[in-house]
Steps between C-alpha positions, in 0.01 A plus 500: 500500500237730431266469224232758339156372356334704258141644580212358335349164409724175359404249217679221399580084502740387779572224640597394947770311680469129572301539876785510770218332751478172288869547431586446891292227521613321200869539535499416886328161389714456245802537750372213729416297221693128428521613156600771259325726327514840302262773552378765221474839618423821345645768688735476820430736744693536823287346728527139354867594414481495872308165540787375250808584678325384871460170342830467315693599879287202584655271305275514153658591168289733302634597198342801262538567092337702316281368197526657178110568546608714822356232813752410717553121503590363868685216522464344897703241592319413845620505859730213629340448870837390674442683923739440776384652821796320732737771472409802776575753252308653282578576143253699408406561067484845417102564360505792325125606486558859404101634551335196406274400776371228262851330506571563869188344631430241280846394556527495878306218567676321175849551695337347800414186292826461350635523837749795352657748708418864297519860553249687296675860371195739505512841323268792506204446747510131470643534892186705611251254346319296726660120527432387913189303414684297255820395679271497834309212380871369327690505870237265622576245221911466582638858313654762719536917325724771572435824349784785508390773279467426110599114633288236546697195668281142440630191670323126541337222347175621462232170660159450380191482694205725553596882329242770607582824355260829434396582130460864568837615491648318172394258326912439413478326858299205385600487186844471611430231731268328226845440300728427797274181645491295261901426534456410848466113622145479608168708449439833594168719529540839482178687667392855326365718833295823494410625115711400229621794275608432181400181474554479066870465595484229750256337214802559279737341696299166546471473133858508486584249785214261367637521161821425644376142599428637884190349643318806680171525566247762681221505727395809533772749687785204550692320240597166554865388309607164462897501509676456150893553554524641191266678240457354121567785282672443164549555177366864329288755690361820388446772716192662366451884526402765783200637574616713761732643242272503225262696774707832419430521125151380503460760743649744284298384250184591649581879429552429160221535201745311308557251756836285601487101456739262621597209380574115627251543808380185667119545554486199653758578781450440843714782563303726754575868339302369222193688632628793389303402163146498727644835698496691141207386399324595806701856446282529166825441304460310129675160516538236203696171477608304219619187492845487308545360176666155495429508893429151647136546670601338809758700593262872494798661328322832390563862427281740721401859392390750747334845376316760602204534664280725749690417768283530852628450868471203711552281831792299436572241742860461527583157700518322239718679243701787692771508257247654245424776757732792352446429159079497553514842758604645172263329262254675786664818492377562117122327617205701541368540850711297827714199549506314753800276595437224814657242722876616279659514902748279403663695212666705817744250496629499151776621329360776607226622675250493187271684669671791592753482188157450277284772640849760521582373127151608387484779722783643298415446181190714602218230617232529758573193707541471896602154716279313740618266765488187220453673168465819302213745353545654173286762393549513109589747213497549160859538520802540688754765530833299436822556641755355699484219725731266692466121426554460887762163388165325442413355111157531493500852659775557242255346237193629598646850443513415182187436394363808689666653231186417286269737653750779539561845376858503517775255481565278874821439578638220724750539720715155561319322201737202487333339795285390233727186369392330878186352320495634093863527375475711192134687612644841379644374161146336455323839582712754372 
């Protein structure tokens, strides 16, 4: 699908998807749960589709229906943990991942605990991205892999003990391992080596496994988890909303003299992406939030208005939040004077390469921006030239072409838009 974005500035009230990163956490807890429960989710996009079927081939029974107010209610039914290892041959449950590295490595170790034989399906570049320090330190605690293309082959009762694992490659790693532990039969300590990237979402998973009744606590780079069996998760959860989608039109938003709010925002969120409310403000951009009306004060549901501003260039560290890295190169692109993007290394290994896909995205659209070993420097304009880009099968290249359409003197036009529906089913109906 290809999709055309009319030149100049957007205005408007919109609203984001339920955010896929507490999604993953939520349902898998809900899954290993000794109860039932029923999740409310606005938006489904195909990632935690993803996360969804894994955990139903596991065993779970997640239901969906959609509410007349247009969330998703899932119904999850958990996992029955029934494993027979006396038989020589393997029967192995199909785990179709599609591209979700969330599911696949957050689910690894969880196959491990439940002693499940699995083959994760991978699609797209899944099979390229880095996995060996994950199942490296998994093969010394009783799971054996076989990988044959787009198939991942997982075998083994995973054993606890002493997990050390680096925190510069992904932070899925620990975080899958945080929620895999606690089902085994004695404590675990899982050891953080070398700097820890992305640390918000390993923060974000411990929330979720100590709100699951898991007893996990940290001293300083190692986690210590007492072993549960099963998590506590029942009754209704709410999935609250995405800052890394909401990212897109706030960023849009900052070309704007009208300016573009969205609604239902957490502003309390320990969701890393976030930041990108301190990033605009440090671009010069004009932000405002107002608490919703009828809004209970302790839950920070608020709507968020991003306008205009004289936007100036700055040095954007990157370890922390790399998934706002396309969408901010072209907030830079349309700031005075020079960007500068750092330690963003790891975004090589995403979807796409978001450095390369970034800088060629802008580059086509008629920016001054060039790579560097871990980041990119953008030179900006007062506008862009427009045109035609490819989305590169990446959503927030896809996405980010979009609002470079903000600052430009022609339409843009995307090339394989429907990569979009990965993270923000329903982005284009939203914008356009």
């Amino acid at each position: 699908m290809n999709v055309t974005i009319p030149s100049g500035p957007r205005h408007g009230t919109l609203t984001v998807p339920a955010s896929k990163s507490w999604a993953h956490r939520i349902l898998i807890t809900a899954a290993l749960s000794a109860e039932k429960s029923r999740i409310i989710c606005d938006g489904i996009s195909k990632d935690i589709t993803a996360t969804m079927d894994c955990l139903n081939a596991l065993g779970a029974n997640i239901t969906s229906e959609l509410r007349d107010d247009g969330c998703t209610e899932l119904l999850v039914t958990p996992i029955k943990i029934t494993v027979d290892h006396s038989n020589s041959t393997a029967l192995y449950a199909p785990l179709l991942c599609k591209e979700s590295g969330s599911t696949l490595r957050f689910l690894i170790p969880v196959v491990g605990a439940l002693g499940k034989d699995a083959v994760f399906h991978m699609e797209g570049r899944l099979s390229e991205r880095p996995i060996d320090a994950l199942t490296d330190v998994l093969k010394k605690h009783g799971m054996s892999f076989m990988q044959d293309g787009k198939y991942l082959y997982c075998r083994g009762k995973l054993t606890a003990g002493h997990f050390s694992i680096p925190g510069n490659i992904s932070s899925q790693y620990i975080s899958g391992l945080l929620m895999a532990t606690p089902l085994l039969d004695s404590a675990s300590d899982i050891e953080i080596t070398g700097n820890i990237e992305s640390g918000d979402y390993i923060n974000m998973t411990a929330h979720a496994v100590r709100t699951a009744g898991v007893e996990l606590t940290q001293n300083e780079n190692i986690y210590h988890i007492e072993p549960k069996g099963r998590f506590s998760v029942s009754g209704d959860l709410i999935v609250e909303k995405d800052w890394s989608s909401a990212a897109f039109p706030l960023c849009m938003g900052a070309f704007s003299k009208e300016g573009i709010t969205v609604t239902g925002l957490n502003t309390d969120s320990i969701q890393g992406d976030k930041e990108i409310l301190n990033i605009l403000k440090d671009f010069g951009a004009d932000i405002s939030i107002t608490r919703e009306q009828g809004s209970d004060v302790s839950n920070g549901l608020s709507s968020v208005t991003v306008k205009r501003g004289i936007l100036k260039g700055q040095t954007i560290d990157a370890s922390r939040i790399p998934d706002l890295v396309p969408v901010i190169s072209v907030v830079a692109a349309g700031a005075l004077g020079e960007t500068r993007i750092i330690h963003a290394e790891r975004l090589r290994i995403k979807e796409s390469d978001r450095l390369f896909t970034t800088a060629t995205m802008l580059k086509n659209l008629g920016a001054d921006i060039k790579e560097t070993e871990d980041g990119l420097i953008i030179k900006g304009k007062e506008t862009l030239n427009g045109g035609t880009t490819e989305a590169f099968n990446d959503h927030r290249i896809a996405m980010s072409a979009a609002v470079a359409a903000g600052i430009s003197a022609s339409p843009v036009t995307v090339l394989g838009a429907e990569c979009t529906d990965k993270s923000f089913p329903g982005f284009w109906d939203e914008l356009l």
